[in-house]
N, C-alpha and C positions, 0 to 999 in steps of 0.2 A: 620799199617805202609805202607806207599806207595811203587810201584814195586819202583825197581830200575833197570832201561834198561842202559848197557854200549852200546855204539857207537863206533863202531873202524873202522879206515880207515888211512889212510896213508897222511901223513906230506905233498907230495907234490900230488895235488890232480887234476883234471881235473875241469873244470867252472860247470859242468853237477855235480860231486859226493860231490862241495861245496853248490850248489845250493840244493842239496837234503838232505845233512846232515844240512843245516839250517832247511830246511822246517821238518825234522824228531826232529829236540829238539823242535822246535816254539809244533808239535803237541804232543809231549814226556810232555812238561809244561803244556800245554793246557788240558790236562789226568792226572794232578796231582801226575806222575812221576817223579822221584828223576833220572836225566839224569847225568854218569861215563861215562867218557872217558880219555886218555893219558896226556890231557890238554895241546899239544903243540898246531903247526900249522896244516893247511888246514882242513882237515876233524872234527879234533877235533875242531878247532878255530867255525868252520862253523856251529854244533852243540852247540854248548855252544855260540855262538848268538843269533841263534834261539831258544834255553832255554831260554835266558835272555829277550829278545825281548817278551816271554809269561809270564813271571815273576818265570818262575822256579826254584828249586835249582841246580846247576849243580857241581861236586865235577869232577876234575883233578886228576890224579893217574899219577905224575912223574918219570920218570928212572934216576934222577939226583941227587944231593946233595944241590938243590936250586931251590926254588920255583920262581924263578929271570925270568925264563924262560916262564914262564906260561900262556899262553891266557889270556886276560882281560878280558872275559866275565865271569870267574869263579866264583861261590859262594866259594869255599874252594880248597885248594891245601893239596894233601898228599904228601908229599916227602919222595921217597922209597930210594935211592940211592942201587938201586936195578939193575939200566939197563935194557936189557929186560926182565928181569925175574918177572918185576914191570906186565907184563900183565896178568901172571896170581893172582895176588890179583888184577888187575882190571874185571877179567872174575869171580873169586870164590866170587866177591862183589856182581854180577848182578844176577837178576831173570831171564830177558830174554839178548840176543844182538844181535844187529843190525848191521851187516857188512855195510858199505859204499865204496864203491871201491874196491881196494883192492892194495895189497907190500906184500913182504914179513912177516914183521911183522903184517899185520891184518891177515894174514893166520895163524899165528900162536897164535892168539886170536881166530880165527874161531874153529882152532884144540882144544886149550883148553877147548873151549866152548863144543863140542861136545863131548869131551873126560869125561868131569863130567855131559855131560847130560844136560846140560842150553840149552833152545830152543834157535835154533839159523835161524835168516833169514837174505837174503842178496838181497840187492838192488844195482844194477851194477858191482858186484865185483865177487868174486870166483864163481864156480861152479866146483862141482866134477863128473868128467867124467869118465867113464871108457873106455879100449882100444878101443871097436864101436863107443865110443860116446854116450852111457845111460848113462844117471845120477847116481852116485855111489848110492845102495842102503844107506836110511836114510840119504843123503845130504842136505844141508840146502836148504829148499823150495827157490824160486827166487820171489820177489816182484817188480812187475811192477812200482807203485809209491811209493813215501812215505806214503802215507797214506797208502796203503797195508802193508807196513813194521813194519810201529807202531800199525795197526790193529793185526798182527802176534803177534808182541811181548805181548801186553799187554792181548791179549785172552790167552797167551802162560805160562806167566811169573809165575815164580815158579814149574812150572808143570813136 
């Protein structure tokens, strides 16, 4: 069965972390990866183009009661009518995830992640610090490019 790496980052997103979360599904498809994400806008829109654009499958995990809402570039919609609680069945789905940005809510897909142990890398978004300013012990590595980020995951993924 193929990894399945979720994508999470935040609805309204910066040109820099939609630009990266394309090029992270284009390389997610292109590695034969089953690419989860929230399936609305920005970050997620931005990965689930660039899945599609590589011919990949991309599966949306919504907090709604209606899949009405849903990026077009998706191969499947799940509808949880869950709200946010919909991200951890998008984190307990995944082998590895790929933070993109960061909000609130992708922090607390980062938390989940870490909290069951899914490797988790981040490209542009969180970092955990502590009071000096060191990296919290076991925080999610930081990845320079996308292709660092989907190199992370997929050596990562399941592990």
């Amino acid at each position: 069965m193929p990894n399945q790496v979720a994508v999470c980052g935040p609805r309204e997103c910066t040109e820099q972390d939609a630009a990266n979360a394309h090029e992270v599904g284009r390389l997610l498809a292109q590695a034969g990866a089953t690419v989860l994400n929230g399936g609305g806008a920005g970050v997620m829109a931005a990965v689930s183009a660039g899945a599609r654009s590589a011919g990949g499958l991309v599966i949306g995990v919504r907090p709604g009661a209606s899949k009405n809402d849903a990026n077009p570039d998706l191969s499947a919609v799940l509808v949880t009518n869950m709200g946010e609680a919909r991200n951890a069945v998008l984190v307990w789905s995944a082998d590895a995830v790929i933070v993109v940005g960061g909000s609130w809510g992708t922090l607390s897909e980062l938390a989940l992640a870490k909290r069951r142990g899914v490797p988790v890398v981040s490209l542009g978004g969180w970092q955990m610090l502590d009071v000096d300013g060191h990296p919290v012990p076991d925080s999610p590595p930081i990845a320079a490019t996308p292709q660092d980020a989907v190199a992370f995951a997929l050596e990562h993924a399941g592990s």
